[in-house]
MARDREN-221790 format. One line per 3 residues: number of its first residue (from 1); their letters; for each residue x, y, z of C-alpha. Coordinates in nm, 2 decimals. Layout:
% MARDREN-221790
NUM = a = X/Y/Z  ...
***
This chain:
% MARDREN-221790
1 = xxx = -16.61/5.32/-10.12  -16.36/5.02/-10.04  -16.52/4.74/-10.23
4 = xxx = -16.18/4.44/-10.20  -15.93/4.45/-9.94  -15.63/4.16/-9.99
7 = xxx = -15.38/4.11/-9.69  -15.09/3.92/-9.68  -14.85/3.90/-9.40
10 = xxx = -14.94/4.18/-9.13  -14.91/4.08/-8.76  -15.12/3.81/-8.71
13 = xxx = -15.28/3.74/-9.08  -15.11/3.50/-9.32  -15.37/3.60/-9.58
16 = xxx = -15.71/3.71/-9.57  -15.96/3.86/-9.86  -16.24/4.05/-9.78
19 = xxx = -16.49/4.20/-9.94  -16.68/4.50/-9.83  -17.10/4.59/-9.88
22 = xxx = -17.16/4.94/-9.98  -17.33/5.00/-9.62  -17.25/4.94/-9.28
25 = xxx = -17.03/4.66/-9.23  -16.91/4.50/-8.85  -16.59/4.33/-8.78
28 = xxx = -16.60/4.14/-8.49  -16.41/3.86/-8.25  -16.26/3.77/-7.91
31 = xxx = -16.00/4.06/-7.76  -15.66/4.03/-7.90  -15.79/3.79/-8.22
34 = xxx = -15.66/4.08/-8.43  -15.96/4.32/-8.48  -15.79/4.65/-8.52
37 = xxx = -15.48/4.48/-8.79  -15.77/4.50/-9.05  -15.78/4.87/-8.97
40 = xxx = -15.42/4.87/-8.96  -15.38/4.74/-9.30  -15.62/4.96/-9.44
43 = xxx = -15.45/5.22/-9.26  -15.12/5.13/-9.41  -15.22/5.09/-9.77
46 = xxx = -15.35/5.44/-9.76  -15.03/5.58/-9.69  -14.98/5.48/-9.33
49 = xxx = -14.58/5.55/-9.20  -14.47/5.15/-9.17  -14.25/4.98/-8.95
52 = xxx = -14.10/4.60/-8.91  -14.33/4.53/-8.67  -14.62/4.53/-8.91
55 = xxx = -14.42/4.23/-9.06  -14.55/3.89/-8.96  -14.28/3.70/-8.79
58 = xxx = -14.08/3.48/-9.01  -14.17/3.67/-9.32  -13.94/3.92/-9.46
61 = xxx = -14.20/4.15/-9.62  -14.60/4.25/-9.60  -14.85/4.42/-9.84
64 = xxx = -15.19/4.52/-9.86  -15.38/4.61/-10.18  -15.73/4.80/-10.18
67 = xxx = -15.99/4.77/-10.42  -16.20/5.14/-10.45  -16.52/5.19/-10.65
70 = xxx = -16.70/5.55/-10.68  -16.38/5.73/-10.59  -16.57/6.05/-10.65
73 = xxx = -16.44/6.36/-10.85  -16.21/6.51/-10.57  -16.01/6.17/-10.57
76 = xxx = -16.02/6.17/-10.96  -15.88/6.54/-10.96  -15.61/6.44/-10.74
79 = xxx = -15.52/6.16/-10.92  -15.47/6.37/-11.24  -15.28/6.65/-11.04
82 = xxx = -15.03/6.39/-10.95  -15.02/6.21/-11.31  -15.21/5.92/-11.27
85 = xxx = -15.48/5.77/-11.48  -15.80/5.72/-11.38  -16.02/5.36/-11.47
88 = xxx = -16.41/5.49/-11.48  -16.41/5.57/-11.10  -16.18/5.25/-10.97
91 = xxx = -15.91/5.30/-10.78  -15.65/5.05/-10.70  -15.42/5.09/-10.44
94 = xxx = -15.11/4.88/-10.35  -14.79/4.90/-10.07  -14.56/4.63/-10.02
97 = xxx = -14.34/4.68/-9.71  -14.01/4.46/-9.62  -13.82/4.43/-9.35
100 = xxx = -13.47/4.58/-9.52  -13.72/4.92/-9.51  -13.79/4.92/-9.90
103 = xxx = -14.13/5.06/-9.97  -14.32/4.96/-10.25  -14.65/5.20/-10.35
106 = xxx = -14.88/5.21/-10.69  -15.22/5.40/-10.80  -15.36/5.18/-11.03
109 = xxx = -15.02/5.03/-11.15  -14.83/5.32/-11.10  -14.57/5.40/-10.93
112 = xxx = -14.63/5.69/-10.68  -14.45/5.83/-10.32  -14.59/5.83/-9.99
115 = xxx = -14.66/6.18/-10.00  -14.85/6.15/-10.40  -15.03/5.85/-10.23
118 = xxx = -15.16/6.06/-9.91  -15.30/6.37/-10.13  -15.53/6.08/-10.30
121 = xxx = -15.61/5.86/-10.01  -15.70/6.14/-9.79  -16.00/6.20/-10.00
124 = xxx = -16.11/5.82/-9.97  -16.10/5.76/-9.58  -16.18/5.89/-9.25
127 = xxx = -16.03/5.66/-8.98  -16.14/5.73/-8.65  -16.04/5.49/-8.34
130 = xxx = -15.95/5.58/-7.96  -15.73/5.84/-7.99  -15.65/5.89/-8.37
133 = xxx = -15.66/6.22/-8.53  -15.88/6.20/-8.83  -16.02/6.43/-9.13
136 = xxx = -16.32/6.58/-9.03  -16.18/6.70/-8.64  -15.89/6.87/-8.87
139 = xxx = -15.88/7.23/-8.81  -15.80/7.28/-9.18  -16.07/7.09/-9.24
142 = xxx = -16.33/7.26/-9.04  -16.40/7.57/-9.23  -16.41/7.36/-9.52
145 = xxx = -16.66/7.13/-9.34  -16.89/7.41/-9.28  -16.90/7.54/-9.62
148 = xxx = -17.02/7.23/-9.76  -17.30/7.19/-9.54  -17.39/7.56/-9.69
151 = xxx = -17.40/7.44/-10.03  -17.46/7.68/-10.30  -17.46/8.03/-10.13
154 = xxx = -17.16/7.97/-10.01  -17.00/7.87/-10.35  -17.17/8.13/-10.50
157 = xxx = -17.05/8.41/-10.28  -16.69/8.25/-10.27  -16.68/8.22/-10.65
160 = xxx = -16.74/8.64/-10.65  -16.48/8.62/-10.40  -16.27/8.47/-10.61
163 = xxx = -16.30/8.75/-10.91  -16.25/9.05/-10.65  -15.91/8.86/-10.60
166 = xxx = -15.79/8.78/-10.85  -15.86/9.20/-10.98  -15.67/9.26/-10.65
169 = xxx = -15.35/9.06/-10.82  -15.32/9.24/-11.15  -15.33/9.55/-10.94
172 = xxx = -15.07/9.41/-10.69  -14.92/9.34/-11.00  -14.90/9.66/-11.15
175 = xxx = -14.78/9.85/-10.87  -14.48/9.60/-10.83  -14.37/9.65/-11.21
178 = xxx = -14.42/10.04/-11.13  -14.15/10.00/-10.86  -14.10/10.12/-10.50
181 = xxx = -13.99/10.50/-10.37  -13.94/10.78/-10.65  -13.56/10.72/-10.64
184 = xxx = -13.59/10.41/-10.74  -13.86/10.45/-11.03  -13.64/10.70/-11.17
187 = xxx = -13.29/10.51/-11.12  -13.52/10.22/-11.33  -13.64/10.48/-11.56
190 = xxx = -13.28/10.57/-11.64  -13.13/10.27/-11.75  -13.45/10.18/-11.97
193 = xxx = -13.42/10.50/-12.16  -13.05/10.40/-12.24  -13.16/10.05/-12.35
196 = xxx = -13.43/10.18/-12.58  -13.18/10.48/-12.73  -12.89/10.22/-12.78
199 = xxx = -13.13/9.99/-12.97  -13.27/10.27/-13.18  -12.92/10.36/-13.24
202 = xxx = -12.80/10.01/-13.38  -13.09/10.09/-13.66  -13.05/9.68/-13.67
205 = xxx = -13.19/9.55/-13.97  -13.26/9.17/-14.13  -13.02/9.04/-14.36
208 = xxx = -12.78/9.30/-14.31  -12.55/9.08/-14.05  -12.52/8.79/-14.30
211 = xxx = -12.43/9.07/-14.56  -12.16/9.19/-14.37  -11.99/8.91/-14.25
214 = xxx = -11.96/8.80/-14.58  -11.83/9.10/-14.74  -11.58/9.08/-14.41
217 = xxx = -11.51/8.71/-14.45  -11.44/8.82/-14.86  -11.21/9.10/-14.76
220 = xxx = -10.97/8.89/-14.51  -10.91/8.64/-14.74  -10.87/8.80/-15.03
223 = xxx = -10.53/8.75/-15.12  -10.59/8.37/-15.10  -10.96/8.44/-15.33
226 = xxx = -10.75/8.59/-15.57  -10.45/8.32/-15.61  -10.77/8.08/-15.70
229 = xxx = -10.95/8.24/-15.84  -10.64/8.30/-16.09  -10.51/8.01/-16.13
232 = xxx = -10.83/7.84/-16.19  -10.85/8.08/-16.48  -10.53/7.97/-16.62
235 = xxx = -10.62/7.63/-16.62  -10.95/7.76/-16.84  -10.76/8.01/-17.09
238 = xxx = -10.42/7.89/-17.07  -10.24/7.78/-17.43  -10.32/7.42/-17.40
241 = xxx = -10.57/7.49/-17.11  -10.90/7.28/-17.12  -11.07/7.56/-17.36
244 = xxx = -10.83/7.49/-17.60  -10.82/7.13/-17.59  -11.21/7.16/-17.61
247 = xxx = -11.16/7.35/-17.93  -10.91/7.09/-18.07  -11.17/6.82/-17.99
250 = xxx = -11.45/7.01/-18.21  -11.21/7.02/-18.50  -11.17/6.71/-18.47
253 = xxx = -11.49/6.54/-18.45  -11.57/6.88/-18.76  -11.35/6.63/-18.96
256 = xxx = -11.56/6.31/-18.91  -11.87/6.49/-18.98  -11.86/6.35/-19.35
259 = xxx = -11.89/6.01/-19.20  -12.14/6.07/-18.99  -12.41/6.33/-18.86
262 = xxx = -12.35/6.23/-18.51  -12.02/6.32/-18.51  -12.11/6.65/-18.56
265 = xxx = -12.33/6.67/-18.30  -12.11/6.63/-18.06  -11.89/6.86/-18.23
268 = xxx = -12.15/7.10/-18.14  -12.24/7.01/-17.82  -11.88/7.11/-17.76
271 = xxx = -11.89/7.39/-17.87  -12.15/7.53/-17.66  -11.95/7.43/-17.39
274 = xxx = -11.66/7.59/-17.49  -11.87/7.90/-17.51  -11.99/7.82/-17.17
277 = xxx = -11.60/7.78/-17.04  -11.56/8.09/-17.17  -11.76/8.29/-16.98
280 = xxx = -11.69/8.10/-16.68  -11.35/8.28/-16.73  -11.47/8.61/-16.81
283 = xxx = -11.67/8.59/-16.50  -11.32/8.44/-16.33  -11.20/8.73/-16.38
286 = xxx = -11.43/8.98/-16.30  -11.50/8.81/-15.97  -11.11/8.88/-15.93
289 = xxx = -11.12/9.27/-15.98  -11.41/9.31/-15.71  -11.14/9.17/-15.43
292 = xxx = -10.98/9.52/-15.43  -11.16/9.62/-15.12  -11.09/9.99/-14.98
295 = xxx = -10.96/9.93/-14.65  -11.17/10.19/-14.48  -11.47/9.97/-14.62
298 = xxx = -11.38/9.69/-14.44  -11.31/9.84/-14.09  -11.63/10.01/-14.16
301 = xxx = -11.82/9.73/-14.19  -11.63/9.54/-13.93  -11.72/9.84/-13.67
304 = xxx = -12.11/9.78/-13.81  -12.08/9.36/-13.75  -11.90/9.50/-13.37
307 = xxx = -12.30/9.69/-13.30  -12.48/9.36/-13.36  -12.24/9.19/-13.15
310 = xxx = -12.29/9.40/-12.86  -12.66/9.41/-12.90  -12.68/9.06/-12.89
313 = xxx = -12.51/9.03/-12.61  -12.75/9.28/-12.41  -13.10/9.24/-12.54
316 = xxx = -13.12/8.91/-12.72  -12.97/8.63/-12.96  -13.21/8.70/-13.22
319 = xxx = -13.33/9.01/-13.38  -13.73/8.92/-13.28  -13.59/8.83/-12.90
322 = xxx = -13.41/9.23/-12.98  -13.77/9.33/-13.09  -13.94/9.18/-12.78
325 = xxx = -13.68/9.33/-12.53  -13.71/9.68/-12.68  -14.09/9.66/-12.70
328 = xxx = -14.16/9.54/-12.32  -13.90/9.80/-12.19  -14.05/10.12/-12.37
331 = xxx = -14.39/9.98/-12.26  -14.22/9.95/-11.85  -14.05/10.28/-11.95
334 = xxx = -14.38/10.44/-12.05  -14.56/10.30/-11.75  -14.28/10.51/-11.53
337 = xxx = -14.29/10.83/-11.68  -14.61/10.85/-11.54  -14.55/10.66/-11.25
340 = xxx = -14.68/10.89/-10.97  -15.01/10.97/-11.14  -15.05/10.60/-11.22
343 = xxx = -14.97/10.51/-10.88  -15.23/10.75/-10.74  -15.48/10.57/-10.95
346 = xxx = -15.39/10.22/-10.86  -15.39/10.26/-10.48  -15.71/10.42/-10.48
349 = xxx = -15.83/10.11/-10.69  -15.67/9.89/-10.43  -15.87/10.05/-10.14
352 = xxx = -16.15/10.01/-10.40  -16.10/9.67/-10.42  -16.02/9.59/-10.07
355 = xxx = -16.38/9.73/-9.96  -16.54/9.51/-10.19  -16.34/9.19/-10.05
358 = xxx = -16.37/9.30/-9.68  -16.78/9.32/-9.81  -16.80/8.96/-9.92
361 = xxx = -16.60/8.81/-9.63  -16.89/8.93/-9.39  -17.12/8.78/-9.61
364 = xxx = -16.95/8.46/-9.64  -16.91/8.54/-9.24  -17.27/8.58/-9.20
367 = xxx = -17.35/8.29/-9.43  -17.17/8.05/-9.24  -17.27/8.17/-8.87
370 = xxx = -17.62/8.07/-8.99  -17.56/7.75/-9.05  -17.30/7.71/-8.77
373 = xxx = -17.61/7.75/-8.55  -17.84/7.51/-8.67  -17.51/7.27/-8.74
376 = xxx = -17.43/7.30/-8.38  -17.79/7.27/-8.24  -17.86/6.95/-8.42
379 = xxx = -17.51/6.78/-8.29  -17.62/6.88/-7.97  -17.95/6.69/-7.99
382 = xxx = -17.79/6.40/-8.17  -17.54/6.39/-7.84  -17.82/6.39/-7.62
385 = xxx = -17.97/6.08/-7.78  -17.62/5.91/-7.74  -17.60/5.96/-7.36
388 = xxx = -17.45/6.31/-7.32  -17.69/6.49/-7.20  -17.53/6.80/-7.08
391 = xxx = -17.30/6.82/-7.43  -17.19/7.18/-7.60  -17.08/7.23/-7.87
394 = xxx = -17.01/7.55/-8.04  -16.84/7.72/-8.36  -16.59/8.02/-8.29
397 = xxx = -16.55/8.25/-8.50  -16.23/8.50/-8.51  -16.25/8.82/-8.54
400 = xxx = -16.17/9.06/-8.83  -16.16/9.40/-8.97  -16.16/9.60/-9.28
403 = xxx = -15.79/9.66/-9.17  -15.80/9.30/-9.22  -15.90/9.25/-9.57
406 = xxx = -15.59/9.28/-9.75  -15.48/8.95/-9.61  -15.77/8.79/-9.79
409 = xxx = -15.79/8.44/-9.99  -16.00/8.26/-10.11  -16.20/8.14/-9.79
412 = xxx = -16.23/8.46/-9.72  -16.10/8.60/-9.38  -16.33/8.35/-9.12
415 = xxx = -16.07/8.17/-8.90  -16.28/7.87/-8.68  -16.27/7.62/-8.42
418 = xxx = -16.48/7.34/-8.29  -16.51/7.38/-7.92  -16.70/7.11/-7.71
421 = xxx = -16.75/7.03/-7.36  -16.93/6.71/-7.24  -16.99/6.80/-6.87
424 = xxx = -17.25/7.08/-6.73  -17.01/7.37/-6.59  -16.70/7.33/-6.78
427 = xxx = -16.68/7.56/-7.07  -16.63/7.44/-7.40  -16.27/7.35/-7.52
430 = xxx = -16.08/7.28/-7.90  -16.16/6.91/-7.97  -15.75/6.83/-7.98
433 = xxx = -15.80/6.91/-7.59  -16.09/6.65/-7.49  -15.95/6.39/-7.35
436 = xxx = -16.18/6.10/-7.31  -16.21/5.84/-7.61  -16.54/5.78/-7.57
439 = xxx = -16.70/6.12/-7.56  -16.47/6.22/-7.82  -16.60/5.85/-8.06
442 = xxx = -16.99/5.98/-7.99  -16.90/6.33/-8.08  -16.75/6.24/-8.39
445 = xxx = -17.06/5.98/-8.48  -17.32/6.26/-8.41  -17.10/6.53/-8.63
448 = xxx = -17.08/6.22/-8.91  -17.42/6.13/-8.87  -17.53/6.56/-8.94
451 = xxx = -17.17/6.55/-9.20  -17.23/6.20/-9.36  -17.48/6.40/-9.65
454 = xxx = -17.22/6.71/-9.72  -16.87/6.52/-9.70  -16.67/6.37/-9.99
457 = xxx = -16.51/6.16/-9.86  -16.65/5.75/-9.96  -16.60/5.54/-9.65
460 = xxx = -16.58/5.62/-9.28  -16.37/5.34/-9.06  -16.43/5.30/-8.68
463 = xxx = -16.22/5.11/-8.45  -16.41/5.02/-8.12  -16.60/5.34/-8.11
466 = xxx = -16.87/5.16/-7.90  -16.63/5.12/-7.61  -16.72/5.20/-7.27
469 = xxx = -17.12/5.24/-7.40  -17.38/4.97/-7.36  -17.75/4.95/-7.32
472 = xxx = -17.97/5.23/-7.46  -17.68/5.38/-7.62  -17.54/5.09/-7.79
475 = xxx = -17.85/5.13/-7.98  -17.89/5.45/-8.06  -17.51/5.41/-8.20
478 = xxx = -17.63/5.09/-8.42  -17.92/5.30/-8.58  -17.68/5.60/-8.63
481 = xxx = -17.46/5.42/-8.84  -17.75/5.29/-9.05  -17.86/5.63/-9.11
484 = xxx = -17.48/5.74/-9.23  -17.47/5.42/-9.46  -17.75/5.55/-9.59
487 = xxx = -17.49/5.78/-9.82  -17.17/5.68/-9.68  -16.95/5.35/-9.65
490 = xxx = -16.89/5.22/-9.28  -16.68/4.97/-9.19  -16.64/4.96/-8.77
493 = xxx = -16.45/4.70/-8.54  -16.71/4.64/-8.25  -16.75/4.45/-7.96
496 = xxx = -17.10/4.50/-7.89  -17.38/4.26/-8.02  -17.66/4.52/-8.03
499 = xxx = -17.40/4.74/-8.31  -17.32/4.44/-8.46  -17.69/4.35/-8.55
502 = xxx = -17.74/4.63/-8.71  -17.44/4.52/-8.99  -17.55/4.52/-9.31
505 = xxx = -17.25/4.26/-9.35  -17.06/4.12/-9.04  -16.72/3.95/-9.03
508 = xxx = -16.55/3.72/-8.76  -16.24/3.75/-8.69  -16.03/3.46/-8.49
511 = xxx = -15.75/3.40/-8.37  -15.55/2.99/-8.38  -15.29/2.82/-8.30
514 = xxx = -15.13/2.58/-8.56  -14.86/2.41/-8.61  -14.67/2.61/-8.32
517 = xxx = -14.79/2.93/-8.48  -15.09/3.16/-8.41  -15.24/3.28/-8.69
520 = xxx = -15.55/3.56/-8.76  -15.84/3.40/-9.02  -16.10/3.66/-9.12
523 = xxx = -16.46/3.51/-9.25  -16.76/3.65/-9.33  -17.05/3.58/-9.09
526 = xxx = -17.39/3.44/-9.32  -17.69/3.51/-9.24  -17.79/3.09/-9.07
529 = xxx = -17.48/3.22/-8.83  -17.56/3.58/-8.78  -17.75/3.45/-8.43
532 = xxx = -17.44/3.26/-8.33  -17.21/3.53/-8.37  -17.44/3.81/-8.18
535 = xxx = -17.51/3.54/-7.91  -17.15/3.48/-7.83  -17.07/3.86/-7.84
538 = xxx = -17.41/3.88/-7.59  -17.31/3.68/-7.35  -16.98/3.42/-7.48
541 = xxx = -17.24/3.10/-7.52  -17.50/2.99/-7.71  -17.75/2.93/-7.42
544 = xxx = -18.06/2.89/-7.54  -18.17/3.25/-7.40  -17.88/3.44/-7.53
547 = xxx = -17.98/3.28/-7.87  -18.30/3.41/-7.84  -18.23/3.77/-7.75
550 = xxx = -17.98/3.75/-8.02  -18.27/3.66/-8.28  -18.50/3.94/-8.13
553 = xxx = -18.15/4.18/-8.16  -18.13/4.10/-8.53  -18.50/4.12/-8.62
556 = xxx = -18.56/4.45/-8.41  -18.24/4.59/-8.63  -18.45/4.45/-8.96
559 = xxx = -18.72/4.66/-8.88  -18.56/4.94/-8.80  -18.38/4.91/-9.13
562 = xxx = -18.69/4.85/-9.34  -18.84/5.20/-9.21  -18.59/5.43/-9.30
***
């Protein structure tokens, strides 16, 4: 439900703040004091397309921020699909609009596009005025709308749906990895085998690339191996190299011995090293006589590195992406050496499946043309109480076959439309063909008022649905919203005094001149004024009789609340 609505610079309103009961709640003022902005605005925050004329004159931007509470799980499931976080149910919306045609929108602090912004607000509002097209009049929405009234049968038989389906896929699937004609399987099955042989050719195995292009590495350079590893050699064993002038040092330090333990010591820590030195150069040298690769060798083993090069290139960087390549095409290749016996087996599994699906649509078909009669025979009577006597209205249903059933989702294979005709002798028409605004505004409050107990959606907005009603009707309206804010939000711009009384909470809405400006100011009506207010909406003055029926309007309206 809207909860806080906060306005600043639309059309007429500077500012204005309001704050919205959970039931029904009546705007109301003088024609033209700016009524239908409020709509506007909520319109606009919820994702509205904007243009500079929503700008007050003289101010170079607007916004409007909206304050939700008990958004519901549909609008908490959108607002994780599009990345937004949820605060325990609230929902905060905010747009900001200037008149350079920058557009400013966040969900709860975040920033969001028009389009992120519609898939959430279109689960929070139905807006319904003279000739706007709204949620629950949406063909899409219709079948939807009918399901929910349903309830659990319907979810249970759709959720079975919903396996037979999803079966139907893996076997879709299946048959599309097998291929298309016979030629083509075998043109696939062709160049698999190849793959798989060359792989089992390479005999790849792990540590054996590394291997060789070292040994290859070794054997192109190893003239310049050689020249080091010789002259570092030298410099080891040479006359005068560093083992010799180790060995001098020892005989040295052998010589001071007798003045000192320590300086033997070191005289043998030398000579371990020396030793050490020594074999540094044996191995020197032995590392030397392994350079005289065989020519043939190397070419061999540059031919070998040449097979994982070329593998690589085809069936991975890797040896496990190799492994997974080689694995998934014998398993493809397997799957089309048997291709026409598998192939027999899946299409009679997909006829299989197909009968099962075409079964449940006609019982989710049967299902819903149950309750499409009692759905229908109740708006009917509902219509009749708000003045349209003669009022039809029907559910069609298209038609289908088992031909059909391969075409089927998840809704199964009804395709509906509302028809409804207001006048005895005309036949029933699609409601985006009824013309009149006020037969289509008591429609849509007797489908709300059967709807307002299966919908999600939190609050239902009205702009002058009472127009061109009065009397009898009026009143009948006024208790019919009641009965909807019962479990649904309603906040309705009227001009009649009998909906009004019915408010749960009423705002006035006037228009003033100041200062050479006219401005909008918004107020909520209390309860000392509540007379005042239906009075003047009554008759325009506060007579003492018009104040009068006023009371009696209210008090009747009490009542009538108190008993439901």
């Amino acid at each position: 439900m809207l909860r806080k609505i906060t306005i600043q610079n639309v059309a007429l309103i500077e500012y204005a703040e309001l704050e919205f009961a959970e039931g029904f709640n009546a705007l109301s003022g003088e024609t033209g004091a700016g009524k239908s902005v409020i709509l506007d605005s909520i319109d606009f925050v919820l994702g509205a397309k904007a243009d500079k004329s929503l700008v007050r004159f003289g101010k170079s931007d607007c916004s409007v921020r909206a304050e939700f509470e008990n958004v519901g799980k549909e609008v908490l499931d959108a607002l994780e699909e599009i990345g937004v976080d949820n605060n325990e149910d609230t929902l905060i919306i905010s747009r900001k609009y200037s008149l350079d045609g920058k557009n400013f929108l966040k969900l709860n602090g975040c920033a969001v596009t028009s389009s992120m912004l519609r898939r959430v607000s279109a689960r929070l509002v139905d807006v319904h005025g003279q000739s706007d097209h709204f949620y629950l009049l949406n063909e899409a929405n219709q079948l939807k709308l009918l399901d929910s009234i349903a309830g659990e049968k319907i979810i249970a038989e759709k959720e079975a749906l919903a396996v037979l389906i999803e079966r139907r896929k893996h076997v879709r699937e299946e048959m599309n990895l097998i291929g298309g004609d016979e030629k083509e399987r075998s043109r696939r099955a062709d160049i698999l085998k190849y793959q798989i042989e060359e792989i089992d050719r390479s005999k790849l195995k792990k540590g054996e690339e590394e291997e060789l292009s070292e040994f290859c590495e070794r054997g192109m350079n190893a003239e310049r191996i050689a020249e080091g590893l010789s002259s570092a050699r030298e410099l080891l064993f040479s006359d005068g190299g560093a083992i010799d002038a180790i060995n001098s040092v020892c005989r040295t330090l052998n010589n001071l011995s007798r003045y000192g333990d320590k300086y033997g010591e070191l005289s043998a820590r030398l000579e371990n090293s020396s030793a050490e030195l020594q074999d540094v150069s044996a191995v020197l040298e032995e590392y030397r006589d392994e350079l005289d690769i065989d020519s043939h060798e190397l070419e061999r083993a540059e031919a070998r590195l040449g097979v994982y090069k070329l593998i690589k290139k085809k069936y991975g960087v890797t040896l496990s992406e190799i492994q997974a390549f080689y694995e998934k095409a014998s398993a493809e290749y397997a799957l089309l050496s048997e291709s026409e016996e598998r192939l027999a087996i899946l299409n009679d599994e997909l006829e299989k499946v197909n009968r099962e699906i075409y079964k449940s649509c006609l019982r989710l078909s049967s299902l819903r043309k149950d309750v499409a009669e009692g759905f229908t025979r109740r708006v009917c009577d509902e219509l009749k109480s708000l003045n349209i006597g003669s009022a039809r209205f029907k559910i069609q249903f298209g038609e289908f076959s088992e031909e059909d059933a391969d075409k089927a989702g998840g809704n199964g294979l009804d395709q509906i439309c509302f028809l409804f005709s207001a006048n005895a002798g005309e036949p029933p028409k699609e409601l985006g063909k009824i013309i009149s605004g006020g037969e289509m505004s008591r429609f849509m409050l007797a489908v709300k008022a059967q709807l307002s107990f299966a919908g999600n959606i939190g609050t239902y907005l009205f702009d002058e649905i009472d127009a061109g009603v009065g009397g009898k009707t009026a009143r009948v309206m006024g208790e019919k919203f009641l009965k909807i804010a019962k479990n649904i939000q309603i906040i309705a711009v009227t001009h009649s005094a009998q909906i009004a009384s019915y408010a749960d909470k009423q705002f006035l809405i006037e228009k003033r001149e100041e200062g050479g400006s006219t401005k909008t100011y918004l107020c909520e009506v209390k309860e000392g004024d509540r007379i005042k207010e239906i009075a003047r909406l009554i008759g325009g003055n506060e007579s003492e009789l018009s104040l009068k029926h006023a009371e009696e309007m209210l008090q009747n309206a009490a009542t009538y609340k108190n008993s439901l």
